[in-house]
Rosetta silent file (secondary structure, phi, psi, omega in degrees, C-alpha in Angstrom):
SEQUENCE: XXXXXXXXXXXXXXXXXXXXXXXXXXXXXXXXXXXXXXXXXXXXXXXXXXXXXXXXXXXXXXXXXXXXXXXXXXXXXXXXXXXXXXXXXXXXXXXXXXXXXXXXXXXXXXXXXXXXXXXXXXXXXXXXXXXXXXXXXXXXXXXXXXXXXXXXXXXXXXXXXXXXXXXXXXXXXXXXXXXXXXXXXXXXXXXXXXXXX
SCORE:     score description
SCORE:     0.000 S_00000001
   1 L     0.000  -22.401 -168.230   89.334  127.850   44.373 S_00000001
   2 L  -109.115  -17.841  146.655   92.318  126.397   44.838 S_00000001
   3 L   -41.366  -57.147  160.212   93.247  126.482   41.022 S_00000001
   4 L    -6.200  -78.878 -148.715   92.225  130.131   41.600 S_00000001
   5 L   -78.168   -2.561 -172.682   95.719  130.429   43.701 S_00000001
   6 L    79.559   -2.439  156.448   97.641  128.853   40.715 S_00000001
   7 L   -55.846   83.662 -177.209   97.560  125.124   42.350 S_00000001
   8 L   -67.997  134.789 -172.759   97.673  122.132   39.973 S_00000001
   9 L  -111.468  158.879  156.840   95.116  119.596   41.726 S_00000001
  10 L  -126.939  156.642 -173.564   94.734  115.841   41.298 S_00000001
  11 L  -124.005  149.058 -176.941   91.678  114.460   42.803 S_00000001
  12 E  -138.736  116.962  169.221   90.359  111.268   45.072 S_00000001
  13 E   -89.557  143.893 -172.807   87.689  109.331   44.864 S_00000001
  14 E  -124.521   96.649 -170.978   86.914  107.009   47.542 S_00000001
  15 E   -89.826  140.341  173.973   84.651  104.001   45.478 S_00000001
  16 L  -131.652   76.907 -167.340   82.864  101.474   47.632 S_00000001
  17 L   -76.600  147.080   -0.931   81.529   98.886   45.022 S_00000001
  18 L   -81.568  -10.696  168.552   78.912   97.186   45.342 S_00000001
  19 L   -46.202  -19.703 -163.194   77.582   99.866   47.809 S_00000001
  20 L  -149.437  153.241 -171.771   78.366  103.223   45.502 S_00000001
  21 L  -103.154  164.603  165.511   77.546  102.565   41.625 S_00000001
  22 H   -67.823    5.686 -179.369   79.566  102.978   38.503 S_00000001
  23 H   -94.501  -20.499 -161.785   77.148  106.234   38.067 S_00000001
  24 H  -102.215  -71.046 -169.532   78.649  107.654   41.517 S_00000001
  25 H   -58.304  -58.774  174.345   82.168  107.379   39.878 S_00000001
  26 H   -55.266  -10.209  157.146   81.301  108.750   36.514 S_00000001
  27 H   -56.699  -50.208 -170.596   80.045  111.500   38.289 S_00000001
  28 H   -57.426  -45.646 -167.092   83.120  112.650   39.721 S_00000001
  29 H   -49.492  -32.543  174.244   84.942  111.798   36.229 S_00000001
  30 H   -94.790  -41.052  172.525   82.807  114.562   34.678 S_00000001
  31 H   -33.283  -48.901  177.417   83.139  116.996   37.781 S_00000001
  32 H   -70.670  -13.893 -179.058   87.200  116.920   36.588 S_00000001
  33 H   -81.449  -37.799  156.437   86.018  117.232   33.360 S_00000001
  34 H   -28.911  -43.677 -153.466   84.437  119.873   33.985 S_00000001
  35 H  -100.540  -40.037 -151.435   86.823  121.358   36.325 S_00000001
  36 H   -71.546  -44.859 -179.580   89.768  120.674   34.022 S_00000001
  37 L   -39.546  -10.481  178.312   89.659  124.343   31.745 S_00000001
  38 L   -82.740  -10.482 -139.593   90.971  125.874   35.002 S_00000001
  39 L  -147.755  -37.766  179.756   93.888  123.651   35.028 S_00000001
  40 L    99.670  171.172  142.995   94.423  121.612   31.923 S_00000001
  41 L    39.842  131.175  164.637   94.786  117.748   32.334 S_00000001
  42 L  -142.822  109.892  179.751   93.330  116.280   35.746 S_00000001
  43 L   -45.286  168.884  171.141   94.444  113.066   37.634 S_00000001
  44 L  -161.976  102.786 -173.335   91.820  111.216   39.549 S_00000001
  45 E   -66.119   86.609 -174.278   92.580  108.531   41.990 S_00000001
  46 E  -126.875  120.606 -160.718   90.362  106.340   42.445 S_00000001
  47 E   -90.787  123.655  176.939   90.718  104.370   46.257 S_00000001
  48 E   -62.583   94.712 -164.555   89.590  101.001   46.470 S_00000001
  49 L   -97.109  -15.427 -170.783   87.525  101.921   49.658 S_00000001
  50 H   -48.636  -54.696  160.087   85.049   98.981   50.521 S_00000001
  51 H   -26.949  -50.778 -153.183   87.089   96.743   52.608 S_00000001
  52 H   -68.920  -47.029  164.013   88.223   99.168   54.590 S_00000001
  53 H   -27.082  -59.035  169.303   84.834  100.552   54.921 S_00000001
  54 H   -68.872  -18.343  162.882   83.398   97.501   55.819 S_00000001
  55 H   -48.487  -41.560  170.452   85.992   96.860   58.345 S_00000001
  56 H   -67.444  -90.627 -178.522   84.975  100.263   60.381 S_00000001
  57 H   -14.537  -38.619 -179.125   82.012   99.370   59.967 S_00000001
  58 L  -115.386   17.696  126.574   81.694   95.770   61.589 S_00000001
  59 L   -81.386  -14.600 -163.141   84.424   96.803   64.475 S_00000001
  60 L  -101.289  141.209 -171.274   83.280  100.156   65.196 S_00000001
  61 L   -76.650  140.763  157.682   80.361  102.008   67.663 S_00000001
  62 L   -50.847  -55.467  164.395   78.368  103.221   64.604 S_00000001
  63 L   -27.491  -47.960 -153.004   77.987  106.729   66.318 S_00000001
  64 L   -98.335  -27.021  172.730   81.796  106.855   65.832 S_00000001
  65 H   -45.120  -73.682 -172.242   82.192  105.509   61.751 S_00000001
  66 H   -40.737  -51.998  166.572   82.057  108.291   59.919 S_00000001
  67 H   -47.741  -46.137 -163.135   85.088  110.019   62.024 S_00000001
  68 H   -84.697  -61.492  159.333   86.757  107.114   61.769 S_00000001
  69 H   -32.668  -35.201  168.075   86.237  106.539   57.881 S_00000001
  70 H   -77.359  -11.428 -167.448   87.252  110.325   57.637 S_00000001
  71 H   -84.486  -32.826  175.130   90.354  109.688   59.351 S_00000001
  72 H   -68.974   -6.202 -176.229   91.341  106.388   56.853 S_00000001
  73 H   -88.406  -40.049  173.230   90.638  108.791   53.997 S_00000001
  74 H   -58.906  -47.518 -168.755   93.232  111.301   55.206 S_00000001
  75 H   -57.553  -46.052 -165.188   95.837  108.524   55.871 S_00000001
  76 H   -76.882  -62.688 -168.787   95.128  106.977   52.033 S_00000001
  77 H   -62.857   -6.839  175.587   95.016  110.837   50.998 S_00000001
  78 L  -121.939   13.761  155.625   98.606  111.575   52.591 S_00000001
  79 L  -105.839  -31.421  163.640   99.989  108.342   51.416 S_00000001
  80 H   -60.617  -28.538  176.535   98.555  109.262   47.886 S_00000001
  81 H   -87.385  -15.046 -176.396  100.357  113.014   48.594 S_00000001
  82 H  -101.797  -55.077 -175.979  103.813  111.393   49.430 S_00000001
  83 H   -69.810  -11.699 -172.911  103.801  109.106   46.544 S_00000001
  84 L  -106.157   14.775 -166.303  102.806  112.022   44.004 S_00000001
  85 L    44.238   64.763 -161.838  104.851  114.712   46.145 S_00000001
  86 L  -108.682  121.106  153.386  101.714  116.744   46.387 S_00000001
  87 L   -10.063  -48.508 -139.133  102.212  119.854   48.844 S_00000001
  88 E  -161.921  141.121  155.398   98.890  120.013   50.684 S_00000001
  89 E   -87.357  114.995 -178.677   95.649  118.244   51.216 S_00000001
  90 E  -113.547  123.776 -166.567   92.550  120.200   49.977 S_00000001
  91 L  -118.665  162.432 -170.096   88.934  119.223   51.087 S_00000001
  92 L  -118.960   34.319 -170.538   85.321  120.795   50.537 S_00000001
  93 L   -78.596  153.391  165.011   84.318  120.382   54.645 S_00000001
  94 L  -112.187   96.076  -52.393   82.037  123.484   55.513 S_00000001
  95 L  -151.726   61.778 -155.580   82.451  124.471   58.833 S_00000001
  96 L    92.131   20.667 -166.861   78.964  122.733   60.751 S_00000001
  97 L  -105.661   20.059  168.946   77.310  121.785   57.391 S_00000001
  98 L  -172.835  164.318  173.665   77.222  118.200   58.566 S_00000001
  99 H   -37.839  -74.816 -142.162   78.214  116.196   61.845 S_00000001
 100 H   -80.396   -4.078 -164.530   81.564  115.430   60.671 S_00000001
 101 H  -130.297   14.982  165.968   82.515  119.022   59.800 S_00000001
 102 L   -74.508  152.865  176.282   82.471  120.586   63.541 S_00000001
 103 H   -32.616  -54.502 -147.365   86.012  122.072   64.763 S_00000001
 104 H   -66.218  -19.992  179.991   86.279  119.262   66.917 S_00000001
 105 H   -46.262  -67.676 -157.963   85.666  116.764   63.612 S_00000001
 106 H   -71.584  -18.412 -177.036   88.186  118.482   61.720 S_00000001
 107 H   -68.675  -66.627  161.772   90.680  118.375   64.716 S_00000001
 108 H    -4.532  -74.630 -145.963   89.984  114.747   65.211 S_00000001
 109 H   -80.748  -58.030  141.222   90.381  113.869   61.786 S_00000001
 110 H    14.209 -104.001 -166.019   93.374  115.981   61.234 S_00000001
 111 L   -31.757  -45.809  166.290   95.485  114.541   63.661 S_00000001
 112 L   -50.218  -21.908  173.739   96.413  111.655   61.458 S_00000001
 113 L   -92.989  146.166  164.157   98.172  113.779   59.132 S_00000001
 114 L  -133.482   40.323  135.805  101.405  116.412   59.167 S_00000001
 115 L   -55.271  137.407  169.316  100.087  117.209   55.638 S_00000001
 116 E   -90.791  126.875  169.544   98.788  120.704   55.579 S_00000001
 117 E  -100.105  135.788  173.846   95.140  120.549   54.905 S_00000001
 118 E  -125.838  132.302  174.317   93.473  123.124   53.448 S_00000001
 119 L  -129.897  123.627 -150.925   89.585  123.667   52.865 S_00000001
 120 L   -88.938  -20.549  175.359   88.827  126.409   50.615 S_00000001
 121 L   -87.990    2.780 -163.018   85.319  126.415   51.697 S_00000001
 122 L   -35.729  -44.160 -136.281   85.217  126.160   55.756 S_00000001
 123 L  -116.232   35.014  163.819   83.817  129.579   56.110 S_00000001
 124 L  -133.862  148.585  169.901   81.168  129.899   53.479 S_00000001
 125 L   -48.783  176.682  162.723   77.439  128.673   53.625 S_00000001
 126 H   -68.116  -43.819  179.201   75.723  126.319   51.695 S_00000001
 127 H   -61.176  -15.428  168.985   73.788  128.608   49.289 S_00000001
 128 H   -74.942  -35.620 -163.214   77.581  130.641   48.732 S_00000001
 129 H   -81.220  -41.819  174.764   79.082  127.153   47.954 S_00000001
 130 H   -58.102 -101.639 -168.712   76.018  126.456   45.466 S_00000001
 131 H    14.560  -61.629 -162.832   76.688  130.062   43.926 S_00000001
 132 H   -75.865  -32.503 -164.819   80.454  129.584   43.063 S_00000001
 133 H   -72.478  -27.593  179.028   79.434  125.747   41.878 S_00000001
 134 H   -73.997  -24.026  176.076   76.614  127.510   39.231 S_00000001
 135 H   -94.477  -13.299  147.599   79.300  129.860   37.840 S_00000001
 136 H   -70.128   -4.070 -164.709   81.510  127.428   37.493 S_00000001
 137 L    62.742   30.253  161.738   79.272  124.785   35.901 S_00000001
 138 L  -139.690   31.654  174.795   78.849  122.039   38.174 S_00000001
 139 H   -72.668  -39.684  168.715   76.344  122.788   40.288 S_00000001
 140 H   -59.263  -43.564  176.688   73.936  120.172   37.885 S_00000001
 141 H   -94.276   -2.096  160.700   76.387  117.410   37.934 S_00000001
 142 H   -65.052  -28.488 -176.686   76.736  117.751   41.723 S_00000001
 143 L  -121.839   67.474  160.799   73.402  117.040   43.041 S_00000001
 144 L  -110.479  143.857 -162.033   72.231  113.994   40.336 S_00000001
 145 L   -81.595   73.062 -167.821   71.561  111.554   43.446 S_00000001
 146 L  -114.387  130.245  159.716   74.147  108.543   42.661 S_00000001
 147 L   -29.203  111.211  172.271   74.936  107.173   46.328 S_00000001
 148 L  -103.883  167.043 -175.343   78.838  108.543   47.682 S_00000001
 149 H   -65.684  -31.648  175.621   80.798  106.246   50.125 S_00000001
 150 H   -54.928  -54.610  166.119   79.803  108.993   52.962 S_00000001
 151 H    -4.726  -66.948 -145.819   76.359  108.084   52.244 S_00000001
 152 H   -84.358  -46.039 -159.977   75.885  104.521   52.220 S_00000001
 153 L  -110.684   36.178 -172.868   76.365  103.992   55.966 S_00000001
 154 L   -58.078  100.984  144.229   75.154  107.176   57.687 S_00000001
 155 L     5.964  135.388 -177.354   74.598  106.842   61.332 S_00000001
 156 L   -91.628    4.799 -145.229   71.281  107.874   62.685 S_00000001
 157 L  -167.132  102.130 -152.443   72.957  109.702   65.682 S_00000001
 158 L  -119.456   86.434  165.290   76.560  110.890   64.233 S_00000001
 159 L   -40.159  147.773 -176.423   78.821  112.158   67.146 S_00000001
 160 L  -118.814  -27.546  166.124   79.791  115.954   66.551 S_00000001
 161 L  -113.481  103.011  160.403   82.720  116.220   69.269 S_00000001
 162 L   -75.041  157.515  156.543   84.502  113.165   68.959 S_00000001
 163 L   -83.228  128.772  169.222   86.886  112.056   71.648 S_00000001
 164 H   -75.508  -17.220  163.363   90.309  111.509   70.365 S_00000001
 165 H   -74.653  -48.752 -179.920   90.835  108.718   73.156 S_00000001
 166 H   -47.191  -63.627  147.825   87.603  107.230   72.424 S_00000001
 167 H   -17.123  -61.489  150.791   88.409  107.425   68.616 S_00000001
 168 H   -34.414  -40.382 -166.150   91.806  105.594   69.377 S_00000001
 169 H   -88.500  -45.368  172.163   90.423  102.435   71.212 S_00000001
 170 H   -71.118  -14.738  168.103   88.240  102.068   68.167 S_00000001
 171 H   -54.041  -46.924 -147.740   91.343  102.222   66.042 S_00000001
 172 L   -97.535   17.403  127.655   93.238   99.462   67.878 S_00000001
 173 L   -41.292  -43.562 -160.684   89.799   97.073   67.248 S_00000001
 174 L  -108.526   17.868 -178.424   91.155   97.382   63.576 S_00000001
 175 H   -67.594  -52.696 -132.717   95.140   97.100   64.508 S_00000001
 176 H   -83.894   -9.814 -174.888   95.031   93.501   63.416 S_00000001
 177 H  -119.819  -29.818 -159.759   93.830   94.532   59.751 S_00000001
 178 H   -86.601  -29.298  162.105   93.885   97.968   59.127 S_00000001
 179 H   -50.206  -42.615 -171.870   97.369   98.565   58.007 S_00000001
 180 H   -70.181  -33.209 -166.410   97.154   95.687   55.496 S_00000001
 181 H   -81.387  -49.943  165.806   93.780   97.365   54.414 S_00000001
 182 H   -75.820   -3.198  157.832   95.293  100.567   53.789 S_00000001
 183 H   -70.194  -55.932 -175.790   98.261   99.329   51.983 S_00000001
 184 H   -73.079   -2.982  170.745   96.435   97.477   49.626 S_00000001
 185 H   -55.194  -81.514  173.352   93.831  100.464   49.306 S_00000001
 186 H   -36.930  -51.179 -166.649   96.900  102.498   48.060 S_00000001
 187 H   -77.002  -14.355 -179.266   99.000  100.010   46.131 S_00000001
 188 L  -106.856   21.518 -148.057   95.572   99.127   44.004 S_00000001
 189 L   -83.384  143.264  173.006   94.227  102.770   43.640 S_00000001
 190 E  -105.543  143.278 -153.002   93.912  103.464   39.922 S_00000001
 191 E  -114.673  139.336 -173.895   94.875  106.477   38.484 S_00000001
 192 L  -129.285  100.805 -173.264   92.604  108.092   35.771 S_00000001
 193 L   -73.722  127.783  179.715   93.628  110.928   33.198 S_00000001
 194 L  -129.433  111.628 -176.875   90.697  113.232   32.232 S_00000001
 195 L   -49.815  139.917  160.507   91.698  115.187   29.141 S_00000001
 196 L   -83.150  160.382 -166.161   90.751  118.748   29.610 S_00000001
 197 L  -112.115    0.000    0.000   87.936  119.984   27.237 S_00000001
């Protein structure tokens, strides 16, 4: 959709080995391949995510990871948008189609950035968002069931209005580490060309 608009995309994968397989990644690798006749040529990023992951994870109310995991993915995605001079942040949140995708999510999560994020899908269902993915040809390599970093560590009980204070105090658990974890996140991210077909 956002190729639609005339918008050359690069893409980010967030790998959390040994937790997300080399079958999880090659997924994505063929989604751009896939993807790439709208666009020609398509970068793919792919963010060393485990540390950091695990880091949330063992400092963090559980309730509260995933928000917090979405928020280091924005920071790594708008340090990844400053080094490639990339415009805009674009995301595939659905507007309630998971915990982490309520207003208050997306405010939350937000807030780390003065990128402008854009989601082309907020305001359509799931069965519209299947639709566009079958005419486009990836609806088949989207649901073969290889384990995503979102995945791995679901909550059973996923806050849906985070607090942005609360959300803070668990940040500064992860002051003494978390910068160094998202530098080196960035500075090792490997960049991957996928030829259009």
């Amino acid at each position: 959709l956002m190729m639609k608009r005339g918008v050359h995309i690069e893409c980010i994968h967030y790998a959390s080995p040994p937790y997300t397989s080399q079958n999880a990644q090659e997924k994505v690798m063929e989604l751009a391949r896939l993807v790439s006749g709208y666009q020609g040529d398509v970068l793919v990023h792919v963010v060393p995510f485990t540390d950091l992951q695990l880091a949330i994870y063992q400092n963090a109310d559980e309730s509260y990871a995933i928000t917090l995991m979405r928020r280091m993915m924005m920071r790594i995605a708008t340090g990844l948008a400053k080094k490639r001079h990339a415009q805009a942040i674009a995301t595939g949140e659905s507007i309630g189609q998971v915990a982490s995708q309520t207003l208050t999510s997306m405010r939350v999560i937000n807030s780390v950035t003065n990128v402008p994020v854009i989601r082309p899908v907020a305001c359509l269902d799931k069965l519209e968002i299947i639709d566009i993915s079958k005419k486009i040809g990836t609806y088949e390599t989207s649901i073969l069931p290889y384990e995503d970093c979102c995945t791995i560590f679901v909550a059973k009980h996923p806050v849906t209005k985070p607090r942005l204070d609360v959300i803070k105090r668990s940040e500064r658990n992860l002051d003494d580490c978390i910068d160094e974890l998202m530098k080196t996140a960035i500075e090792t991210t490997e960049e991957i060309k996928i030829n259009a077909h």
